[in-house]
C-alpha positions in Angstrom: 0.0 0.0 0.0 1.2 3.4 -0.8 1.3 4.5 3.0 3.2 1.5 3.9 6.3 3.6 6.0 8.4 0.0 5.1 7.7 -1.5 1.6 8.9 -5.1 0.6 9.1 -6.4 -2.9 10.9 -9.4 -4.6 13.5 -9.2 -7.3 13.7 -13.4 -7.4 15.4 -15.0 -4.3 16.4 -11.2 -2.8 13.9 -9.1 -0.9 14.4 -5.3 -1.2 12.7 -3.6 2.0 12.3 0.0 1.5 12.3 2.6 4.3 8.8 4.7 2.8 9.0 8.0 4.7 10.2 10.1 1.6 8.6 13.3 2.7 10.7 13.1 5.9 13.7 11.5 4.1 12.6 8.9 5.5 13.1 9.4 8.9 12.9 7.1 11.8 10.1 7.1 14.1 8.2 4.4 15.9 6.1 3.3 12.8 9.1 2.7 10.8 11.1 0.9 13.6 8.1 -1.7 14.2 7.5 -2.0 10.5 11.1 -2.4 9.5 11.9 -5.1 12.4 8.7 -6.6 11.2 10.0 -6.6 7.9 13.6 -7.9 8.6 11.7 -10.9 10.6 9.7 -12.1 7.8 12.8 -12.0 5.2 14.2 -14.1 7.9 11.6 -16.2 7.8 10.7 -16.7 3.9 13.1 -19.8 2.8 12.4 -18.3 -0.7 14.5 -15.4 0.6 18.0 -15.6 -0.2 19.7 -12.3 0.2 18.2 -8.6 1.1 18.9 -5.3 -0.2 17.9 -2.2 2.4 16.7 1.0 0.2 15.3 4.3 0.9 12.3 5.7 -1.2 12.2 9.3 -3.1 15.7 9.4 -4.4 17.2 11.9 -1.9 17.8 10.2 1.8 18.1 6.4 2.2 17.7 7.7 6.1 18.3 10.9 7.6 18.5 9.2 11.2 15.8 10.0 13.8 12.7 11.9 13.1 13.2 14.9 15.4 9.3 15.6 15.8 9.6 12.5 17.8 12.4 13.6 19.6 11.3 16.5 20.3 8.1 15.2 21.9 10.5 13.1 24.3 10.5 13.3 28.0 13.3 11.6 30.0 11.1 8.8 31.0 10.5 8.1 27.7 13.9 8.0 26.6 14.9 4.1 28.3 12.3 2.4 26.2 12.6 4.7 23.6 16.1 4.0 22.7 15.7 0.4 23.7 13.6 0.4 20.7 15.9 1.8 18.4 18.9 -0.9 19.3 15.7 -3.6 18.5 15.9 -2.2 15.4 19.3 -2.4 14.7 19.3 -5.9 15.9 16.8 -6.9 13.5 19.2 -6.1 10.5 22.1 -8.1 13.0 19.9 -10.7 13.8 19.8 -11.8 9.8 21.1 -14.8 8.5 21.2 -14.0 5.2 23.6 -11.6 3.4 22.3 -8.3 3.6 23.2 -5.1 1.2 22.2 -1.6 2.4 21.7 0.7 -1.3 22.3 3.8 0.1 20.6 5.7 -2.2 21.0 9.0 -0.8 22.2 10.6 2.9 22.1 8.7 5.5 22.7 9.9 8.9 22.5 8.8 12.6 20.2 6.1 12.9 20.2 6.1 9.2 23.7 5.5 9.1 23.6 3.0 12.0 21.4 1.0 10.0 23.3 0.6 7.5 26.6 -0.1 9.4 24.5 -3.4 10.4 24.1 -4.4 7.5 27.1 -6.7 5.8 27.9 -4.5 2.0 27.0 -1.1 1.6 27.2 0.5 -1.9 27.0 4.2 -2.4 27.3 7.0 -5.0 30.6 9.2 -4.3 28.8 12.5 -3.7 25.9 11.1 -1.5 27.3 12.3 2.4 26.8 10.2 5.3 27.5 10.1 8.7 27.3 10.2 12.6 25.7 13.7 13.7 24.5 13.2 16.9 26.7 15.7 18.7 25.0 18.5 17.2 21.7 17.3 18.2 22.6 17.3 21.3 23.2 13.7 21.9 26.5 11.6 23.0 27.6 9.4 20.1 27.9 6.2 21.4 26.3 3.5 19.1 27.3 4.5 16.0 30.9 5.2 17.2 30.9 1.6 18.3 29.4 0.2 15.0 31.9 2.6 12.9 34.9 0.7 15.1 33.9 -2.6 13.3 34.9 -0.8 10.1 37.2 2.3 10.6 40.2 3.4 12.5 40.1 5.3 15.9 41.1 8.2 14.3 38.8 8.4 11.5 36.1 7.2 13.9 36.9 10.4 16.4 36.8 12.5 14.1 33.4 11.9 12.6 31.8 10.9 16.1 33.1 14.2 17.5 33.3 16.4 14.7 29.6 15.5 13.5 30.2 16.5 9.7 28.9 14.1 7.1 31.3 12.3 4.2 30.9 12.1 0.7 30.7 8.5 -0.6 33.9 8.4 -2.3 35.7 9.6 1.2 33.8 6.5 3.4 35.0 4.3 0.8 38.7 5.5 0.8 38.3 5.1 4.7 36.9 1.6 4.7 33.0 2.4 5.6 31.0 1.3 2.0 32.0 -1.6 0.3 31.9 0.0 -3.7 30.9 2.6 -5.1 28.4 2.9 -7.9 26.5 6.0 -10.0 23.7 8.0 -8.1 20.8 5.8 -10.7 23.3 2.8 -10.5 23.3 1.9 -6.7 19.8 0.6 -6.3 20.3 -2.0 -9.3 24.2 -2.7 -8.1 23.0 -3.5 -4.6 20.2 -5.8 -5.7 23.0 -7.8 -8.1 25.3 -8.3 -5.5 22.7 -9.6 -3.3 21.7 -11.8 -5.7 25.4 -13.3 -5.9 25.3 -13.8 -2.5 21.8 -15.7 -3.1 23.2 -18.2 -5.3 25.9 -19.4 -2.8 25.5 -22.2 0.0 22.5 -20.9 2.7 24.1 -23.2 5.9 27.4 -21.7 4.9 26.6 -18.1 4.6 24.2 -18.6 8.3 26.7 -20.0 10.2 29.3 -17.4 8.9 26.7 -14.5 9.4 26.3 -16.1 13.2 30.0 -16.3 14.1 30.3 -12.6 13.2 27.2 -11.5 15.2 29.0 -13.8 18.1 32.3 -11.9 17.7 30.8 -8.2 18.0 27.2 -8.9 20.0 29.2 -8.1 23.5 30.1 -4.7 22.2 27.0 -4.2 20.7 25.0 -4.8 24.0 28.0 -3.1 26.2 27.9 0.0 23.8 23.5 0.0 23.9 23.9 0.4 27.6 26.7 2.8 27.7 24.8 5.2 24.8 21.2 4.5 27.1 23.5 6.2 30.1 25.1 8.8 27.9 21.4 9.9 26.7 20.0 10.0 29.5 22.8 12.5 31.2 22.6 14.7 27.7 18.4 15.1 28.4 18.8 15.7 32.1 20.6 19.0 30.5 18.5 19.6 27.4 20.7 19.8 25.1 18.5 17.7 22.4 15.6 19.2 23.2 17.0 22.2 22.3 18.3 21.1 19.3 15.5 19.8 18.4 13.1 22.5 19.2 15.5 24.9 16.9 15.3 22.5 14.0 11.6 22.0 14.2 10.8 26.6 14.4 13.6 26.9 11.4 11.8 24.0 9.1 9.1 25.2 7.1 5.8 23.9 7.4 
């Protein structure tokens, strides 16, 4: 349906799930969460599924990370179960057992980003920017930073968990973030290839390889979901993301 805030559709073996917010760049609030674990669960599920591609709809944003009218709206005791949420959401894209490329077809920031970062190939145009702004909304980056040490250096992880800006394409891939590169109309198409590469090889192979990973980094995962569930909370008691938020929301036109 076309108010579906998750699509699915089948290209053969590989499911392409669709984050459907386009008029908010497809930002993430609780519909989208629930729909895309839902979504990410029945991929799981379908033995006809061999592979999955993550997209984002309208061209411009695959996600640009939290949906700050939700945010916004957010009182401290909201924020535990709130951001419990979001690592459930995350761990859905972990939690698959089947290769998984995100098609980031356009920015992708913060949760966005995070996203993707759980998913195993990533495949990006070189101008599209990404990255880990949380500090200028206000909010400790503590998730992402972790996620981004499974790919990057400390260095380059600092400086784009501190720093805030967003990277073109072509940069993330010099520094080890994306897995290839591919034209702006190209990535959508190049992601659902490669996926369906990886659905032509050995399913008990690929699982158990998928599993050992998840072993390998879910301590971290968990350890840094607790430490970023701390970190949030100390930021709100101050109100430095309601703030931030508040300032987005009056300079956004209606």
């Amino acid at each position: 349906m076309s108010d579906d805030v998750v699509k699915v559709c089948r290209e053969g073996s590989v499911a392409v799930i669709t984050l459907n917010r386009p008029e908010r760049m497809n930002a993430v609030n609780q519909a989208l969460r629930s729909a895309l674990i839902a979504a990410m669960k029945a991929a799981e599920a379908d033995t006809a599924v061999r592979a999955v591609v993550l997209a984002g709809a309208g061209g411009k944003a695959f996600c640009a990370g939290q949906d700050l009218a939700e945010s916004a709206a957010m009182q401290w005791q909201d924020l535990v179960p709130w951001l419990n949420a979001q690592r459930d959401m995350y761990q859905s894209v972990r939690d698959l057992n089947k290769p998984c490329v995100a098609a980031m077809n356009g920015v992708a920031a913060g949760a966005g980003f995070q996203v993707a970062l759980c998913a195993d190939v990533r495949i990006i145009a070189p101008s599209t920017r990404i990255g880990q702004p949380e500090v200028k909304a206000g909010l400790a980056s503590i998730v992402g930073s972790y996620l981004m040490t499974l790919h990057v250096s400390h260095t380059h992880n600092i400086a784009m968990s501190l720093g805030g800006e967003l990277i073109t394409g072509e940069r993330a891939h010099e520094i080890g973030l994306v897995t290839e590169l591919a034209e702006p109309d190209a990535v959508l198409g190049r992601a659902i290839e490669v996926a369906a590469g990886y659905a032509q090889l050995p399913a008990t192979a690929l699982r158990v390889s998928k599993q050992r990973f998840r072993d390998m980094t879910q301590a971290g995962f968990d350890d840094a979901v607790l430490a970023g569930i701390r970190a949030q909370l100390e930021c709100y008691a101050h109100g430095d993301p309601q703030r931030a938020a508040d300032a987005f929301l009056k300079r956004k036109p209606a």
